[in-house]
C-alpha positions, -999 to +999 in steps of 0.1 A: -680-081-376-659-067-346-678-074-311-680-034-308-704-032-332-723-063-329-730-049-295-729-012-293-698-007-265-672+011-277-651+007-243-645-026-221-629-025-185-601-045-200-591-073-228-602-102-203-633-089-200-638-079-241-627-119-246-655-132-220-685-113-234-669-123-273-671-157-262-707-155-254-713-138-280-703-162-303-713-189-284-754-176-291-743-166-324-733-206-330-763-217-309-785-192-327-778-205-362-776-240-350-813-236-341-824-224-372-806-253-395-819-279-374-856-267-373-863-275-407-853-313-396-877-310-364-850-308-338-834-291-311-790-287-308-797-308-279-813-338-297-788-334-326-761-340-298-778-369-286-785-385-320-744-377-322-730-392-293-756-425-300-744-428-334-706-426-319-712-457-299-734-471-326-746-503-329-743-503-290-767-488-265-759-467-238-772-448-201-786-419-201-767-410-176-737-417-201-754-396-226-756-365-202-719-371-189-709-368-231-732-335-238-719-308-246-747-283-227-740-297-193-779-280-182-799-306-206-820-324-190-811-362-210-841-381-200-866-355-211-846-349-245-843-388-248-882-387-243-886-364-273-865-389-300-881-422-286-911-404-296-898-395-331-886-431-336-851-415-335-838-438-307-848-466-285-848-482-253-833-514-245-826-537-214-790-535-200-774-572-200-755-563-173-780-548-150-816-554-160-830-524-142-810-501-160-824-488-199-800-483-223-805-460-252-797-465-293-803-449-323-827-462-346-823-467-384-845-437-387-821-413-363-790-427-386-813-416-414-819-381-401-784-377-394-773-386-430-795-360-438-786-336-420-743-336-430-744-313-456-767-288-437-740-293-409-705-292-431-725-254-439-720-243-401-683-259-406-680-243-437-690-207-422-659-207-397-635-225-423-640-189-447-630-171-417-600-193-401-573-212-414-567-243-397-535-230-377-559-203-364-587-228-356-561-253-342-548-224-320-582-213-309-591-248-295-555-250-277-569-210-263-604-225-253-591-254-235-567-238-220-593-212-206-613-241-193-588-253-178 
C-alpha cells in the first residue's frame, strides 16, 4: 500500500521528505510485525537480536558491551535485556580468561533451541519482502540505505 494511504497525506514538502517518513514507516511496520511473531516465543526483537549475535559467535562468550556495540537498536539497554534471557535460561554468564572481572555472555542449549524454533516463523517475515522485491531491487535498496547512512 502507497505511504499516502497508509497515512492519510496526500501532499509532502518534497520527495526527501516522502522517503524519510516511508522509512519510518516501514521501519514500525517491520518492528510492529516483528513483535507479534516473537510474542508467541516469549520475546522481545531485542532479545531475538541478542540470542542472534550470541549464536554468531557461538560456542564463544562475549561482553556485553560487545553485544550492544553489534545491536541493531543502538537505544537497548544490553545488560537489562541480557538480564531477561539469563533468566529464561536462554544465555549465561561466564568468567573472562583474559580479565577475571569482566562477564562474558553465551547462549545456552536452550537459546540455540528457541532459535531453531523460531527459523521458519522468521523465513515468514523474509518471505513477506521476497513477494514484493526481487533480489536486484532488495540488493539495490541496501546499496540506497547504506548509502543514506552514510
Amino acid at each position: 500500500m502507497k505511504l499516502e494511504d497508509e497515512i492519510k497525506q496526500k501532499k509532502f514538502k518534497n520527495e526527501f521528505q516522502k522517503l524519510a517518513l516511508n522509512i519510518i514507516f516501514t521501519g514500525n511496520w517491520l518492528n510492529s510485525n516483528s513483535i507479534k511473531t516473537f510474542k508467541p516465543f516469549g520475546i522481545s526483537p531485542q532479545q531475538y537480536n541478542v540470542l542472534r549475535i550470541l549464536k554468531g559467535q557461538h560456542p564463544d562468550a562475549i561482553s556485553v558491551n560487545c553485544i550492544a556495540e553489534r545491536m541493531l537498536d543502538k537505544n537497548s539497554n544490553a545488560s537489562r535485556l541480557v538480564d531477561k534471557l539469563k533468566i529464561k535460561n536462554l544465555v549465561k554468564r561466564e568468567i573472562c580468561e583474559h580479565d577475571r572481572r569482566q562477564v562474558d555472555i553465551a547462549i545456552t542449549d536452550k537459546g540455540i533451541d528457541l532459535l531453531k524454533q523460531m527459523e521458519s516463523i522468521s523465513d515468514l517475515i523474509d518471505a513477506k519482502i521476497k513477494s514484493s522485491l526481487s533480489d536486484d531491487e532488495a540488493a539495490q535498496l541496501n546499496l540506497f540505505l547504506d548509502k543514506i547512512r552514510g
